[in-house]
N, C-alpha and C positions, 0 to 999 in steps of 0.2 A: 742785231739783238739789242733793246733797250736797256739802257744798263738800272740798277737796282739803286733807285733813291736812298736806299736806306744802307747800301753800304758805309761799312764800315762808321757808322754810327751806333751808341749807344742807347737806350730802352728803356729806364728810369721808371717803376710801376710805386710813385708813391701812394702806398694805400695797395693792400694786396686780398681786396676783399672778392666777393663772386665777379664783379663786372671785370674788373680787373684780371683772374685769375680765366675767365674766358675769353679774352685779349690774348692774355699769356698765350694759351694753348692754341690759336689760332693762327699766331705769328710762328708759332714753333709749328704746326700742324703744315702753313704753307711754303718751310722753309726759307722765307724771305729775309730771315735774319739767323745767325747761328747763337747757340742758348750762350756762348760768354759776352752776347751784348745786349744780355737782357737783366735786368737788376731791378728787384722789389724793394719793400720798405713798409714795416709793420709794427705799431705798438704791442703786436699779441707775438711770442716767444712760439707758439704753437698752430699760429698760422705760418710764419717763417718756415716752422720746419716741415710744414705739411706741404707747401711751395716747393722745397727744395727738393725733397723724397718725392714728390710727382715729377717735378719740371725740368731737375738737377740745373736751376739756377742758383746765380748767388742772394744771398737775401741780407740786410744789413735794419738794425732798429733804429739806425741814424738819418732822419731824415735830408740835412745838409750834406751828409756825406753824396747820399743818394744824387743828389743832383749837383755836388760836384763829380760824381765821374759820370752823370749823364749829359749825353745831347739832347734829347726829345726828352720831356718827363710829363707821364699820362697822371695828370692829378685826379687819384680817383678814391675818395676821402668823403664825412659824410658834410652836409652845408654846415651845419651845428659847430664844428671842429675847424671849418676853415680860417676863420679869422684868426686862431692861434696856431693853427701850419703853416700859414702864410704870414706872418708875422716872422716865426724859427727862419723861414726858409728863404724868404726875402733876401739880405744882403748876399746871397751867392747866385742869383736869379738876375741875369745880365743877356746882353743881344746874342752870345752866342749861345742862349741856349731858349727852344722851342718847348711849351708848355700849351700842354692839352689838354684838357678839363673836362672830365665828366661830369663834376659836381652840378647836381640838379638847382636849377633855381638864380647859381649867381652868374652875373653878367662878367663880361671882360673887362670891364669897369671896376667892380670890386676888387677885381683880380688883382688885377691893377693897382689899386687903391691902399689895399688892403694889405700889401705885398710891400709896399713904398717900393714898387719896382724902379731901377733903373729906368734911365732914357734908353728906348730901342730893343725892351723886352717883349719878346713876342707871344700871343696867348689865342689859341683857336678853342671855343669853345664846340663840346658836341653832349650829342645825346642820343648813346648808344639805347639798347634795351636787351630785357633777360633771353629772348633766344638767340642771342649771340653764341651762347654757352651751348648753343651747338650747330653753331654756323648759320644760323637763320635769320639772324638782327635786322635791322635795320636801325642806320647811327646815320643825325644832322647833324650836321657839319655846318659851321659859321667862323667863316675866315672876317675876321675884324681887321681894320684897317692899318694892324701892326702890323699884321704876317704878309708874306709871298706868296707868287703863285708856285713857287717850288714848296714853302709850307705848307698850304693846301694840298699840295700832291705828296706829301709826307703823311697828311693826316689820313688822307685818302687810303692810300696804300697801305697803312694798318690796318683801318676801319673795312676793309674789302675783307679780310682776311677771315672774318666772322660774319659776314651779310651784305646787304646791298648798303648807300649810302644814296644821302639826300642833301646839297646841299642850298642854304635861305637866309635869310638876311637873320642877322641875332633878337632883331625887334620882336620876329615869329617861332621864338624857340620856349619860350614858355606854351606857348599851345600847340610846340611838336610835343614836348613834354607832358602836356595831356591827355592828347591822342597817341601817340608812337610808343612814349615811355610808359605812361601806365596802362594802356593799350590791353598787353597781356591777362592783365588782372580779369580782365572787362571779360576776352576769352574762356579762361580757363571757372570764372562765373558761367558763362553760357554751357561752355562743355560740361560744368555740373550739375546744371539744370537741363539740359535736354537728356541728358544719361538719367536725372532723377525723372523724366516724361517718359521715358523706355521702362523704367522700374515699375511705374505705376500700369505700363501697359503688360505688365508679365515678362520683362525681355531682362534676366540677370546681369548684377551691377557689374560684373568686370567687362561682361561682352558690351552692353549700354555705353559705357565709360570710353573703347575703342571705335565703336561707331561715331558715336559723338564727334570724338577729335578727330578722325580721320575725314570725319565728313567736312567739318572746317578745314582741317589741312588742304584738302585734297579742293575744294570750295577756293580758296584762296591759291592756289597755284593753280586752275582754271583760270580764275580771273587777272591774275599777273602775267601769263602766256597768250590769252587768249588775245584780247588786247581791247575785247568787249568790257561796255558800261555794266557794270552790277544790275542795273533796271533789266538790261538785256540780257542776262544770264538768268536773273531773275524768272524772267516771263518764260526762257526758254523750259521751265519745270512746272509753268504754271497752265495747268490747262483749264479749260472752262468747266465749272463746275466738278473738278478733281478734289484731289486730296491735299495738294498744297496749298489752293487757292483757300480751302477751308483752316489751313494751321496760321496762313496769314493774315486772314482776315480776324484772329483774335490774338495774333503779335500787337496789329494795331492797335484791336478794343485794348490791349493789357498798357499801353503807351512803352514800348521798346524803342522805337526810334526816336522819341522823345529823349527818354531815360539816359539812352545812348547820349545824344546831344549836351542833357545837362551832366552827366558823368567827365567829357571832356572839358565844360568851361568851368568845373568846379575843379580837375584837376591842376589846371590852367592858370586859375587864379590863386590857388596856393604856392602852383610854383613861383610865381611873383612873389608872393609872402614869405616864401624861404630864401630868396635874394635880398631880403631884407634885414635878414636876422643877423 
């Protein structure tokens, strides 16, 4: 039996907001760690205790505290705020302890930087996204030249816990953050625009609303199982002179796969611009 990387380590959740708080529940949901080695950290008095009444972890408003009694600490805080959490929390931030980074936009470099870490502080950058929060994520993963392959398999083995994982060199994580991260958004625009095409064809908004996403849902785990191209799942609905081939042919005229396109490198390119701030 493979023994459990994350034994007897503890969980450090600086920053105890939604990504973070579906993390939590993920790790608790696969049992892979027991709730006294999981420990948050929050400026709001009222996130703490919403944490602890859901989670029954510990919660503390000390953010040094936090990552002295953690091992792993998931930095998951906004870009805006880092340079002065990383500043507080710097001088206790040393090799024995692994730091994970959701924060959108900054590099391991800043981290780094930013932090006056230590020689030998380790820092894997990822980027999770919102349906984690219910086990359907997907989080890249960018082990930087500090960490191990056992750190990697640390980051890994939480990041499971809530979806699948990806991981790429750190150079291509502002435009997983494009596509991946703000991803959803992109979604849950289309599911309310094809539910508002069922509206306008007589089909009521709640029942519209459930076709939609499920036709996505169920569209997207075809295509993850199946192990077919999109083109080819595609055409397999497209018949000649049908009804799809007609809803397609004015996705086109509307420029969607365009739109799509510059949606991700405009995402992309701010994420850049938030690693700068």
């Amino acid at each position: 039996m493979k023994k459990n990387i994350l034994a007897g380590k503890k969980i450090g959740f600086l920053g105890a907001g939604n990504m973070a708080t579906a993390i939590i529940k993920g790790l608790i949901s696969s049992n892979v760690i027991p709730l006294e080695q999981i420990i948050a950290s929050d400026a709001l008095a009222r996130r703490r205790q919403h944490i602890e009444g859901t989670y029954g972890i510990w919660t503390t408003p000390d953010n040094k505290e936090l990552v002295a009694e953690s091992d792993i600490i998931v930095l998951a805080i906004k870009p805006k705020v880092c340079p002065t959490v990383l500043d507080e929390i710097g001088n206790v931030l040393d090799s024995t302890k692994l730091v994970l980074s959701i924060v959108a936009g900054v590099t391991v470099d800043n981290i780094l930087n930013q932090a006056k870490a230590k020689e030998g502080t380790r820092v894997i950058r990822t980027i999770p996204n919102t349906p984690a929060m219910v086990t359907e994520g997907i989080t890249v993963i960018a082990a930087d030249n500090t960490t191990s392959p056992k750190d990697l398999e640390i980051a890994e083995t939480i990041f499971k816990t809530v979806g699948r994982i990806v991981v790429m060199e750190e150079n291509l994580m502002d435009a997983a953050t494009g596509l991946s991260a703000s991803g959803p958004a992109y979604v849950f625009l289309m599911i309310d625009a094809l539910a508002d095409g069922g509206v306008r064809m007589g089909i009521p908004r709640e029942t519209a609303l459930i076709l939609a996403a499920q036709t996505l849902a169920g569209a997207s785990k075809l295509f993850l199982e199946s192990g077919k191209h999109p083109g080819q799942l595609k055409d397999m609905v497209t018949t000649p002179g049908g009804t799809t081939i007609a809803g397609l042919h004015q996705l086109e005229a509307g420029g969607l796969r365009h739109a799509l396109i510059n949606a991700v490198q405009a995402a992309t390119l701010r994420s850049a611009e938030l690693g700068k701030l």
